[in-house]
Backbone as CSV, one residue per row, in Angstrom:
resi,resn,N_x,N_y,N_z,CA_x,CA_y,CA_z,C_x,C_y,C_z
1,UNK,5.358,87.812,42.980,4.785,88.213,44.261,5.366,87.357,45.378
2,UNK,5.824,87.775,46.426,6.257,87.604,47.598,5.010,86.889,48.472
3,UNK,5.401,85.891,48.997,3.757,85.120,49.539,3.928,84.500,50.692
4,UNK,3.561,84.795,52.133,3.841,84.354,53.395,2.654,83.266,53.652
5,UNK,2.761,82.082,53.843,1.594,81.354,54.509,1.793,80.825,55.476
6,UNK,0.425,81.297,56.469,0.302,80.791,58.038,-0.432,79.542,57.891
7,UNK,-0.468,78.399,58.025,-1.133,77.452,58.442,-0.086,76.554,57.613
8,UNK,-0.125,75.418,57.933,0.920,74.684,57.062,0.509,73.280,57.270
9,UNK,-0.871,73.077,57.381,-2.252,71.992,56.791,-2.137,71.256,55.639
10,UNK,-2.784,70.554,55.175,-3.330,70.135,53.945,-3.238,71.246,52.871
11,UNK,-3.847,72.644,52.948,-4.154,73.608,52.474,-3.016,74.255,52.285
12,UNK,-2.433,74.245,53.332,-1.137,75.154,53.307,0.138,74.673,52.327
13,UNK,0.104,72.918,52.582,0.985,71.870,51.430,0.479,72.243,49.879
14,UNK,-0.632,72.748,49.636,-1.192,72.438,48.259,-0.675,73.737,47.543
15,UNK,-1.091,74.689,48.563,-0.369,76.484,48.424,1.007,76.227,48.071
16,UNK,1.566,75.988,48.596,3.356,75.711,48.624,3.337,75.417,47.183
17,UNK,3.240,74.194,46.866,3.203,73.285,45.513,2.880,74.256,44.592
18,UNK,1.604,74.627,44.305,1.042,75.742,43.431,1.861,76.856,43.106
19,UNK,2.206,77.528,44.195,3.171,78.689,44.693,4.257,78.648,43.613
20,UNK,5.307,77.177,44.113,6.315,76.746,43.956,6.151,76.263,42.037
21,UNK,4.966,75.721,41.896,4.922,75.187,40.238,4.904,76.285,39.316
22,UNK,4.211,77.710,40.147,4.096,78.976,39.217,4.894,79.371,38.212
23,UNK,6.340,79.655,38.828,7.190,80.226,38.240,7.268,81.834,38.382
24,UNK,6.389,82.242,39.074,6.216,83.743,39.568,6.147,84.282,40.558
25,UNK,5.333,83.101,41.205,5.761,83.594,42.745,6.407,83.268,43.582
26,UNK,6.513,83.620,44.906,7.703,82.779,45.750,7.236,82.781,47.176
27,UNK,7.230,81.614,47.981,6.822,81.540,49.153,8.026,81.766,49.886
28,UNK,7.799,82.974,50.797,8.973,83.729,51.832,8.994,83.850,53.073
29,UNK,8.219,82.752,53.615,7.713,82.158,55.500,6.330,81.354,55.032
30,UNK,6.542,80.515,56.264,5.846,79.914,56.518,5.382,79.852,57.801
31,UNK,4.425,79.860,58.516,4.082,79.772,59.905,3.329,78.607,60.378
32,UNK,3.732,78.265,61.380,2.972,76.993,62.259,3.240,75.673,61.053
33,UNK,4.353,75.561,61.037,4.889,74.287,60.483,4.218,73.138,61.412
34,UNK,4.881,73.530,62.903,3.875,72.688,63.790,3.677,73.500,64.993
35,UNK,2.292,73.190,65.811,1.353,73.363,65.804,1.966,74.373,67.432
36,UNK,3.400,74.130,67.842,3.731,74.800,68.673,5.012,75.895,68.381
37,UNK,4.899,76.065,66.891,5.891,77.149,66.493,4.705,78.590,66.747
38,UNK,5.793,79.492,66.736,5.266,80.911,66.661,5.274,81.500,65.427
39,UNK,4.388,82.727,64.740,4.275,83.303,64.192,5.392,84.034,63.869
40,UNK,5.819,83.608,62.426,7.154,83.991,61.447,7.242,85.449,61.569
41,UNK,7.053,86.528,62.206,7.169,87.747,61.893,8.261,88.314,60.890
42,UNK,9.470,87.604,61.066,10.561,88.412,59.885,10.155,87.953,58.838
43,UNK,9.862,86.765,58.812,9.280,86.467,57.250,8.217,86.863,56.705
44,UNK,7.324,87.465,57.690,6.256,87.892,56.658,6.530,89.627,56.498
45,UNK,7.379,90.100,57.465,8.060,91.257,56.956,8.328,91.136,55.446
46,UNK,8.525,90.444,54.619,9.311,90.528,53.245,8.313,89.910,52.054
47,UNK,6.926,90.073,52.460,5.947,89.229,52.119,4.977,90.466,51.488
48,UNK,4.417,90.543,50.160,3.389,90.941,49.566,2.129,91.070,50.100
49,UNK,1.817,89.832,50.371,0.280,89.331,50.490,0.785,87.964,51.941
50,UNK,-0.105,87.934,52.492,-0.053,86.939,53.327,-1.448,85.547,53.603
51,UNK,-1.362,84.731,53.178,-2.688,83.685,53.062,-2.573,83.034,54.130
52,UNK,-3.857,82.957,54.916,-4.420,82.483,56.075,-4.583,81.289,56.120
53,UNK,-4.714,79.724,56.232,-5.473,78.799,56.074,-5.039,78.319,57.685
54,UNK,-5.740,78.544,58.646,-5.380,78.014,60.255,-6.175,76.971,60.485
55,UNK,-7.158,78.023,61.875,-8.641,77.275,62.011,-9.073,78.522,63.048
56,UNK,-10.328,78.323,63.514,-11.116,79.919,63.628,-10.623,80.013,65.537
57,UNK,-10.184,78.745,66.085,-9.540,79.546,67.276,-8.281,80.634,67.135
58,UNK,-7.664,80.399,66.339,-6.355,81.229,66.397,-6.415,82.341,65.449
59,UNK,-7.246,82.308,63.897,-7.523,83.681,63.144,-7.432,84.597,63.520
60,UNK,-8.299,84.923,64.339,-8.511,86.684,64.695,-7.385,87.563,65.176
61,UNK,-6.600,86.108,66.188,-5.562,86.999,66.690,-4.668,87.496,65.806
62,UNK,-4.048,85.794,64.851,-3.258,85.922,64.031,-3.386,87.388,62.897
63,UNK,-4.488,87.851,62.342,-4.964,88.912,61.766,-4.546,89.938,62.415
64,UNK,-4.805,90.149,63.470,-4.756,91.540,64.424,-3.225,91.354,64.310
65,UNK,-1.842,90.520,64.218,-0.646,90.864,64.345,-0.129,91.110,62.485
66,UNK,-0.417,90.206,61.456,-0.603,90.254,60.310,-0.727,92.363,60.004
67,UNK,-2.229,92.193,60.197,-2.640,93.667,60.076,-1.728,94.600,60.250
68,UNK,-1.626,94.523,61.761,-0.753,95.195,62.505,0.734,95.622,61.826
69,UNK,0.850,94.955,61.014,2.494,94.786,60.366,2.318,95.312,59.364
70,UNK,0.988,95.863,58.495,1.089,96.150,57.218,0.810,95.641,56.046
71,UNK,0.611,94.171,56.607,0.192,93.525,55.578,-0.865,93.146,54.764
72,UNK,-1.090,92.439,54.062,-2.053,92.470,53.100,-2.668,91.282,53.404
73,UNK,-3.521,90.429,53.111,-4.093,88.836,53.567,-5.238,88.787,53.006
74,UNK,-5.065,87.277,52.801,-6.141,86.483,52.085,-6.855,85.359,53.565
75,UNK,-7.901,85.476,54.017,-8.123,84.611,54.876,-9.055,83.446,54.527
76,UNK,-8.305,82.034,54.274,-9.441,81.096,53.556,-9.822,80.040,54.772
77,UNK,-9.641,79.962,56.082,-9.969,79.969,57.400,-11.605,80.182,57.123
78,UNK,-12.416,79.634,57.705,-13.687,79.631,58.148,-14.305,79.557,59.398
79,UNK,-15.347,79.586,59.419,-15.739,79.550,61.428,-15.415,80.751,62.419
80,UNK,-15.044,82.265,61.367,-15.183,83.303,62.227,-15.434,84.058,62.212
81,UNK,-16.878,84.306,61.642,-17.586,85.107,61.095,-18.559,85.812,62.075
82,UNK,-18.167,85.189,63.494,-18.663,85.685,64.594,-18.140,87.285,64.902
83,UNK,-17.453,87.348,64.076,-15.651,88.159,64.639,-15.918,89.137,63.436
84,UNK,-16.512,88.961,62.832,-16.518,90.179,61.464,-16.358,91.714,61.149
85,UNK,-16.867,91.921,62.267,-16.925,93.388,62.422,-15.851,93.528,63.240
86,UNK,-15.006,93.263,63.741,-13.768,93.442,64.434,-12.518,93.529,63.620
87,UNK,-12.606,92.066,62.749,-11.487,92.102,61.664,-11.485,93.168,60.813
88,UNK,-12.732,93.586,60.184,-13.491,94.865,59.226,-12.171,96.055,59.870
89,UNK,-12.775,96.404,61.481,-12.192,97.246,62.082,-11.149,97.502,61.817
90,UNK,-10.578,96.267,62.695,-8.584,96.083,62.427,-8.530,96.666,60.887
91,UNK,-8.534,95.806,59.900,-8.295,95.945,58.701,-8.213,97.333,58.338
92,UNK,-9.346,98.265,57.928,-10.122,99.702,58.111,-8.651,100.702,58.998
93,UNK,-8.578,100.346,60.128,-7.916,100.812,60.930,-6.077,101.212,60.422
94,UNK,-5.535,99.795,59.849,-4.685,99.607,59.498,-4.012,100.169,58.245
95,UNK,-5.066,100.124,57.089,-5.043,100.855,56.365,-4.668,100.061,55.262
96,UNK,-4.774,98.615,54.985,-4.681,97.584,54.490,-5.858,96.921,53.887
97,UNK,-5.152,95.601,53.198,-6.467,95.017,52.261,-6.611,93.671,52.749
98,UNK,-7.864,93.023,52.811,-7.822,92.204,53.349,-8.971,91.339,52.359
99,UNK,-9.329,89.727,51.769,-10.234,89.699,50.943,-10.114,87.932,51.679
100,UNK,-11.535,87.685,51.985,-11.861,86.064,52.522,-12.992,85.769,51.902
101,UNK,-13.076,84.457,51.987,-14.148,83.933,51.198,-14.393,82.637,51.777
102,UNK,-16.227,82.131,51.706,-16.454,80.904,52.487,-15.795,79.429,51.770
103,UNK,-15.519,79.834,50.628,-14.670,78.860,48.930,-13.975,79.761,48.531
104,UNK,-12.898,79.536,48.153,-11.854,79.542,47.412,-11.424,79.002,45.976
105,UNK,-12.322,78.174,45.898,-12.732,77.563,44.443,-13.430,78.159,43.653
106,UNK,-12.478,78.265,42.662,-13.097,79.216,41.423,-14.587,78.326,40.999
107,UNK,-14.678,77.035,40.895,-16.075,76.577,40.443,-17.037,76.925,41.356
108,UNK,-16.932,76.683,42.691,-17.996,76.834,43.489,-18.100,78.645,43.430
109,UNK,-17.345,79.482,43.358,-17.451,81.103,42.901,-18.751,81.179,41.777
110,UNK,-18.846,80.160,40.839,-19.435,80.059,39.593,-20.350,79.531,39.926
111,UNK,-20.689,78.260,40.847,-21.753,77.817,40.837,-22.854,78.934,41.888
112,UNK,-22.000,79.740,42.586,-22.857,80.402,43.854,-23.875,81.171,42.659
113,UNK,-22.848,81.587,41.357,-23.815,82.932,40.493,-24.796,82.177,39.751
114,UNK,-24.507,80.700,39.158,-25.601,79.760,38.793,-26.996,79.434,39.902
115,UNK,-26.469,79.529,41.203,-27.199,79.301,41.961,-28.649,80.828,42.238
116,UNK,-27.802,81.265,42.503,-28.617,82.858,42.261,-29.332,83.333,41.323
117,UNK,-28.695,82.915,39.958,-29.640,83.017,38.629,-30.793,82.003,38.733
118,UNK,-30.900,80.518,39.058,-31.654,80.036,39.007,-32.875,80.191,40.402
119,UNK,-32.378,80.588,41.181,-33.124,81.122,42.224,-34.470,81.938,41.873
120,UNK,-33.588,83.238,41.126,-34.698,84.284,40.781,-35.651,83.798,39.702
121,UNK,-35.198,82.597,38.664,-36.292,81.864,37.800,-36.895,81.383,38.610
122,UNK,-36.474,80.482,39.212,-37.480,79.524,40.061,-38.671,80.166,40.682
123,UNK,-37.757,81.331,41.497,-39.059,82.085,42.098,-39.827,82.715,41.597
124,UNK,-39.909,82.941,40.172,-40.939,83.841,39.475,-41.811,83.001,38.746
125,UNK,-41.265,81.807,37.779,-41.927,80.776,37.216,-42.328,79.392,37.593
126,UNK,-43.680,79.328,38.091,-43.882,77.528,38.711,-43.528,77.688,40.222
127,UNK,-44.456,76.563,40.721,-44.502,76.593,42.287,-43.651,76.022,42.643
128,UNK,-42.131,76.210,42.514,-41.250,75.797,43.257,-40.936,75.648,44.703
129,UNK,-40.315,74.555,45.702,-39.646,74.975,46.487,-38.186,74.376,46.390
130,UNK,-37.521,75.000,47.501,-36.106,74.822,47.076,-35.332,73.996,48.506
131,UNK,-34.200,73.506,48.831,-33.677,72.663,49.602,-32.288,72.609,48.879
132,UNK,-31.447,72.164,50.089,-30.075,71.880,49.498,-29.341,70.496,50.649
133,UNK,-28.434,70.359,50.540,-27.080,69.373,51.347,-25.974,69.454,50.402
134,UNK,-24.992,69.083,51.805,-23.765,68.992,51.530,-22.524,67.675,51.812
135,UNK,-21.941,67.593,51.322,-21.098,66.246,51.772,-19.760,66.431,52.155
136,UNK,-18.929,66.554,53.062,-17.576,66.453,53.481,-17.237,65.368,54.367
137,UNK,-15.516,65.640,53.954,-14.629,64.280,54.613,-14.971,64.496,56.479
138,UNK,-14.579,63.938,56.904,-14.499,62.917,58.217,-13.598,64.038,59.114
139,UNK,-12.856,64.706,58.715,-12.445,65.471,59.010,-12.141,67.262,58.886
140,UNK,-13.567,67.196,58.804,-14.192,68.224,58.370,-14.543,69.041,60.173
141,UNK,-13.945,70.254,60.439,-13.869,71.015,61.782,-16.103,71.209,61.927
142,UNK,-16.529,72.254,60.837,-17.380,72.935,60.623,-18.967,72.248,59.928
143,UNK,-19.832,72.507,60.432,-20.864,71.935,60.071,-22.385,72.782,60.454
144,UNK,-23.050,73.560,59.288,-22.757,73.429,57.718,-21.607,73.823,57.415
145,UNK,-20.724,73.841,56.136,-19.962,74.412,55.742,-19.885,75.523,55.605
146,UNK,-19.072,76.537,55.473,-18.664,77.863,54.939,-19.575,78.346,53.848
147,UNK,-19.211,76.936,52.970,-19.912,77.133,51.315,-21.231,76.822,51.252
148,UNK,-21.555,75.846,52.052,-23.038,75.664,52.576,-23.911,77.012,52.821
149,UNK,-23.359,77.526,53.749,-23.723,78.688,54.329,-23.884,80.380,53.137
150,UNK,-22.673,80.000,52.776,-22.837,80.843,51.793,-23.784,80.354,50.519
151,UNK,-24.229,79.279,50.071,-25.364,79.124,49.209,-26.649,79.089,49.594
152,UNK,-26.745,78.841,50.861,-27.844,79.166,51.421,-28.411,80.925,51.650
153,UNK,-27.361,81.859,51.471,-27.409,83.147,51.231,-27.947,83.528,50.415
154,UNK,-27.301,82.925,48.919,-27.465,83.291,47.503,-28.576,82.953,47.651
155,UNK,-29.498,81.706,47.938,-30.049,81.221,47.442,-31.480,82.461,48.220
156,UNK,-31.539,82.720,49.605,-32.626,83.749,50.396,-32.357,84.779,50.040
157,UNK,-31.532,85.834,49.034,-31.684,86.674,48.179,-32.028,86.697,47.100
158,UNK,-32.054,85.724,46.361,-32.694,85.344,45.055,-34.125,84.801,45.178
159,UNK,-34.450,84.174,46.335,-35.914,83.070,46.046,-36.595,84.366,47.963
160,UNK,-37.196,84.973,46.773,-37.989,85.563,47.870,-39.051,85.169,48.981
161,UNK,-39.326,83.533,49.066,-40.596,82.890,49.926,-39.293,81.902,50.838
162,UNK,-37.867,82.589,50.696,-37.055,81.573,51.882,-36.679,82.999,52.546
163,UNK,-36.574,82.997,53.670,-36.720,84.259,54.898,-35.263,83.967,55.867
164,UNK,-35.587,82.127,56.091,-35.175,81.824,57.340,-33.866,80.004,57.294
165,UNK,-32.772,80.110,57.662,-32.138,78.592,57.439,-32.316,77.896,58.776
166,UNK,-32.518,76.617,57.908,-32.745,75.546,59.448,-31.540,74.624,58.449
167,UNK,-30.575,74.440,59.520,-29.611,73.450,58.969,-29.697,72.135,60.440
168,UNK,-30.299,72.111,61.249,-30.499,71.226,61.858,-31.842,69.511,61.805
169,UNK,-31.495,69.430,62.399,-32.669,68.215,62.307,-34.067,68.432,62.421
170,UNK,-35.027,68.134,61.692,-36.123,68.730,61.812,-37.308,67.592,62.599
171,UNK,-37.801,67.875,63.667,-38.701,67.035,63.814,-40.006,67.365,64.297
172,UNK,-40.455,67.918,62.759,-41.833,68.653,62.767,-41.781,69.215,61.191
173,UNK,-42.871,69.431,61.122,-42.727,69.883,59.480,-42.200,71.251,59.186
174,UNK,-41.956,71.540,58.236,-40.735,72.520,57.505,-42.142,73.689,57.624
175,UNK,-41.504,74.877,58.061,-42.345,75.922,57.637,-42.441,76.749,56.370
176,UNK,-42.960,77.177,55.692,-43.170,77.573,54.060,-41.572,78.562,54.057
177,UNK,-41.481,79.156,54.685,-40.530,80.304,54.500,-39.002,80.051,55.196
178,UNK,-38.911,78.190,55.172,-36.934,77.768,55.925,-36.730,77.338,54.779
179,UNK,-35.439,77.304,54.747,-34.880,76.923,54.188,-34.178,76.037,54.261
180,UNK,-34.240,75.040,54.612,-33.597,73.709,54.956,-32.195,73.195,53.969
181,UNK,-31.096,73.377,54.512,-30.260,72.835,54.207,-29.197,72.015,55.018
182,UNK,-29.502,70.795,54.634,-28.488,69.730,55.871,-27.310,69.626,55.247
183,UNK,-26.565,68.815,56.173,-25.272,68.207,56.106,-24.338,66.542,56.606
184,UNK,-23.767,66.231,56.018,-23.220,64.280,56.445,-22.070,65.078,55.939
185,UNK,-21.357,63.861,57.239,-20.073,64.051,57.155,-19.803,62.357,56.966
186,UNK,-18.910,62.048,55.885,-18.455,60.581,55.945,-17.386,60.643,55.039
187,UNK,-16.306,59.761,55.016,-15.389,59.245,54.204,-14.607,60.753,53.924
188,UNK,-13.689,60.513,52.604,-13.059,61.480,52.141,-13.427,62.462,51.460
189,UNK,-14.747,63.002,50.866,-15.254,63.835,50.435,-14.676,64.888,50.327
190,UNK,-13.881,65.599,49.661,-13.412,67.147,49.192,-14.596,67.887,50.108
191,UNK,-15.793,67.972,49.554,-17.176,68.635,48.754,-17.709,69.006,48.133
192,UNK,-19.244,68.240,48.401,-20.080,68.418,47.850,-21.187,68.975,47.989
193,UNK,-22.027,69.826,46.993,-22.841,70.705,47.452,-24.640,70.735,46.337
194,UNK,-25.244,70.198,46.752,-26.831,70.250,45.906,-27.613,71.145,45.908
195,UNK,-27.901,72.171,45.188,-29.417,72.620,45.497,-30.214,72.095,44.578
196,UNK,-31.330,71.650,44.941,-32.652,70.477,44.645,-33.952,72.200,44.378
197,UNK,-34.882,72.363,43.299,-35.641,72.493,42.407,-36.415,71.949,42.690
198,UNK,-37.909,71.985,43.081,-39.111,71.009,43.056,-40.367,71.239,43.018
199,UNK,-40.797,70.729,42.057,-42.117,71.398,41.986,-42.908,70.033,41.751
200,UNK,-44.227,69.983,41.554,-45.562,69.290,40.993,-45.172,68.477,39.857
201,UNK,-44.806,69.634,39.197,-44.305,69.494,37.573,-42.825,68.885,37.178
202,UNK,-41.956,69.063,37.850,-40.673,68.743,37.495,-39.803,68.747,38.617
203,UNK,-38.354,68.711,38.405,-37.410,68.835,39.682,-36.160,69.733,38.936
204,UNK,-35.417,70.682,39.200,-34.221,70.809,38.953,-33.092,70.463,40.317
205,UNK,-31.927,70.144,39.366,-30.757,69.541,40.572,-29.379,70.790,39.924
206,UNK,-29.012,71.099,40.799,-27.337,72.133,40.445,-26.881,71.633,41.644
207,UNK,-25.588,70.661,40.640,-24.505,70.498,41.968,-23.199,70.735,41.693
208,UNK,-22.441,71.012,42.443,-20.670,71.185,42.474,-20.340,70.151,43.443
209,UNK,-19.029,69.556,42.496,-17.874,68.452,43.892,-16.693,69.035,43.178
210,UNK,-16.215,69.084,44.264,-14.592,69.366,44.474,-14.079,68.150,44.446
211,UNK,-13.191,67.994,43.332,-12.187,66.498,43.622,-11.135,66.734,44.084
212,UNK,-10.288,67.995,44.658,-9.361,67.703,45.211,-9.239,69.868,45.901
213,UNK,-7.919,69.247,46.609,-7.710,70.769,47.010,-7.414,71.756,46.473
214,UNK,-6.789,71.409,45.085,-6.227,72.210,44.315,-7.175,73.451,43.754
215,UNK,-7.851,73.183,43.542,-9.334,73.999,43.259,-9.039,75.389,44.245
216,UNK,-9.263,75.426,45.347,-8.783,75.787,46.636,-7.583,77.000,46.584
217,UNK,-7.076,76.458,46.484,-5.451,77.080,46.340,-5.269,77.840,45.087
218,UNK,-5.815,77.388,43.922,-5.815,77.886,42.828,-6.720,79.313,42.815
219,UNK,-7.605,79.615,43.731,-8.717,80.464,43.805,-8.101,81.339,45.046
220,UNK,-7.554,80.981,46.265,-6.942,81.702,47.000,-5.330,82.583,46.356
221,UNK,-4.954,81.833,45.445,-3.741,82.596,44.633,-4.118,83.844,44.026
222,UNK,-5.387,83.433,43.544,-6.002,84.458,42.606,-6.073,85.629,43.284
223,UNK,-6.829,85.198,44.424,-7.542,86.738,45.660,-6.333,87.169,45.805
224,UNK,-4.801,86.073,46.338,-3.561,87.252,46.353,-3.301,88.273,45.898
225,UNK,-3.676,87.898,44.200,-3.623,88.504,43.027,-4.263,90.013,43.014
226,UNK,-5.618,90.002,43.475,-6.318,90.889,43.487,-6.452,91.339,44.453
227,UNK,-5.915,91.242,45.595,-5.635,92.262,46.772,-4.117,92.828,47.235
228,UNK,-3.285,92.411,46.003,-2.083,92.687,46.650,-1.855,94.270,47.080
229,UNK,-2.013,94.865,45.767,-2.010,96.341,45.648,-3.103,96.990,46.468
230,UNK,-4.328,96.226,46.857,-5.668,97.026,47.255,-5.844,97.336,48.591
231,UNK,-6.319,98.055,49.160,-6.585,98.602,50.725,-8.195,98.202,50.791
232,UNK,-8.900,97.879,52.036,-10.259,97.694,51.926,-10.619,95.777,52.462
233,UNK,-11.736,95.721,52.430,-12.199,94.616,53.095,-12.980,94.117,52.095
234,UNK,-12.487,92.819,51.512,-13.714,92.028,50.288,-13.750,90.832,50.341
235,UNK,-14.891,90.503,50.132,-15.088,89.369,49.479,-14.794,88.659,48.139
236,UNK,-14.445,87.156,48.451,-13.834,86.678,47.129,-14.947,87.060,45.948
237,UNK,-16.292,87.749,45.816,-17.273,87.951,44.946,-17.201,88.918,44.412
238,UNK,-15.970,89.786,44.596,-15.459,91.213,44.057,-14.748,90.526,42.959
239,UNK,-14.087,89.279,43.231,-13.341,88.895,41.603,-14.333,88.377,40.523
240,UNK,-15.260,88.023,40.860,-16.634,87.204,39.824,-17.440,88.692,39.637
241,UNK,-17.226,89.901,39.743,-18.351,90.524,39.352,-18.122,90.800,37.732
242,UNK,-19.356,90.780,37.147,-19.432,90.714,35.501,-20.575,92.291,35.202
C-alpha cells in the first residue's frame, strides 16, 4: 500500500519507521516536514490511503483538499470534533472513505470494550458509582483527552445513572447523574487512563498506559488497512466489532 503522511510530528516519525520496518508498505509524500512547507499534492496523487496526524487548526482544511483529490484518509488528529458534520459532508460528497478515531491504539480500542462491559455490570449489580482520570506529557495540546472523552462515552452508554460529564474543577458537590472525569498534565506520560468502581462494598480499578507511540501508529496502519478499498465515514470501532 502506497501511504502519504501529513504531519511530520512525533507521530508522523513513528509512522515513517513502522511504514518503513513493514516490508509492504511504502511511504510516497510527506507533508509539513516543517511547519511552513505546503501540502505535497503530487505526492499524495500516488498515494492509497493518506494519514492525518497535524493538529485541529489546520485538519479540516487539510481534509477538504485530501478529499477533494480522491483520496482515502485516516485522521488520528484530535480537537475537531466541532467540525464533524462538515468533514461527514465533504467525505459523503466526495465519494471516499474516511475512518478517525479519539486512539489509535489497539489496547486502548480493547480497553474502551472492557470499559463498556464493565459498565453495564456495574450498573445492574451493587450500588456502584463510577469516576475516571487521565495522565499526559507536558506537551499535551488537548485537555481532556480524545481518549478521555471517548471513555467517558462508553462509559454514559453503558452505566445508565451517568447522563452528564464534568471534566472541570468541581467546587460543590458532584451531582448523582456527572460524571466526573479529570485530567494532570505533568512530565512525559504517553497516557494514562483509570476508570475507578466504587461502592460500600468494594472498589474496582481498569486502567490502560501507553508506554510509547508505537501503539499509535501500529493502530492507525491498521485503519489504513481497513479503509483503503472502503467509501463511507467510520470510526476506528468498525475494526473491534465482534
Amino acid at each position: 500500500m502506497q501511504i502519504a503522511l501529513i504531519g511530520y510530528g512525533k507521530m508522523g516519525h513513528e509512522l515513517e519507521n513502522l511504514i518503513n520496518e513493514s516490508g509492504v508498505h511504502q511511504v510516497v509524500s510527506v507533508s509539513y516536514r516543517n511547519p511552513d512547507e505546503d501540502l505535497d499534492k503530487e505526492g499524495i496523487k500516488k498515494a492509497d490511503v493518506v494519514i492525518d496526524f497535524t493538529s485541529p487548526e489546520v485538519v479540516v482544511n487539510t481534509t477538504k483538499e485530501v478529499v477533494g483529490m480522491g483520496k482515502n484518509m485516516v485522521i488520528g488528529t484530535t480537537g475537531w470534533y466541532d467540525q464533524m458534520d462538515e468533514v461527514k459532508d465533504l467525505v459523503e460528497k466526495a465519494g471516499v472513505g474516511l475512518v478517525y478515531a479519539q486512539n489509535f491504539s489497539i489496547g486502548a480500542n480493547i480497553f474502551f470494550k472492557v470499559v463498556g462491559f464493565a459498565s453495564q455490570l456495574a450498573s445492574k449489580f451493587g450500588s456502584y458509582d463510577v469516576a475516571g482520570f487521565e495522565i499526559h506529557h507536558t506537551g499535551k495540546k488537548d485537555s481532556p483527552s480524545g481518549t478521555a472523552k471517548k471513555i467517558a462515552q462508553v462509559i454514559m452508554e453503558n452505566f445508565p445513572g451517568k447522563k452528564k460529564l464534568e471534566t472541570g474543577r468541581l467546587d460543590r458537590q458532584i451531582e448523582k447523574d456527572e460524571l466526573h472525569f479529570a485530567s494532570l498534565r505533568a512530565g512525559r506520560n504517553f497516557g494514562y487512563h483509570e476508570v475507578i468502581f466504587d461502592s460500600a462494598a468494594d472498589e474496582i480499578k481498569l486502567s490502560h498506559t501507553a508506554h510509547s507511540r508505537r501503539g499509535f501508529a501500529e493502530g492507525a496502519l491498521v485503519a489504513a488497512e481497513f479503509i483503503k478499498d472502503k467509501k463511507g465515514f467510520y470510526t476506528f470501532d468498525e475494526v473491534f466489532k465482534i
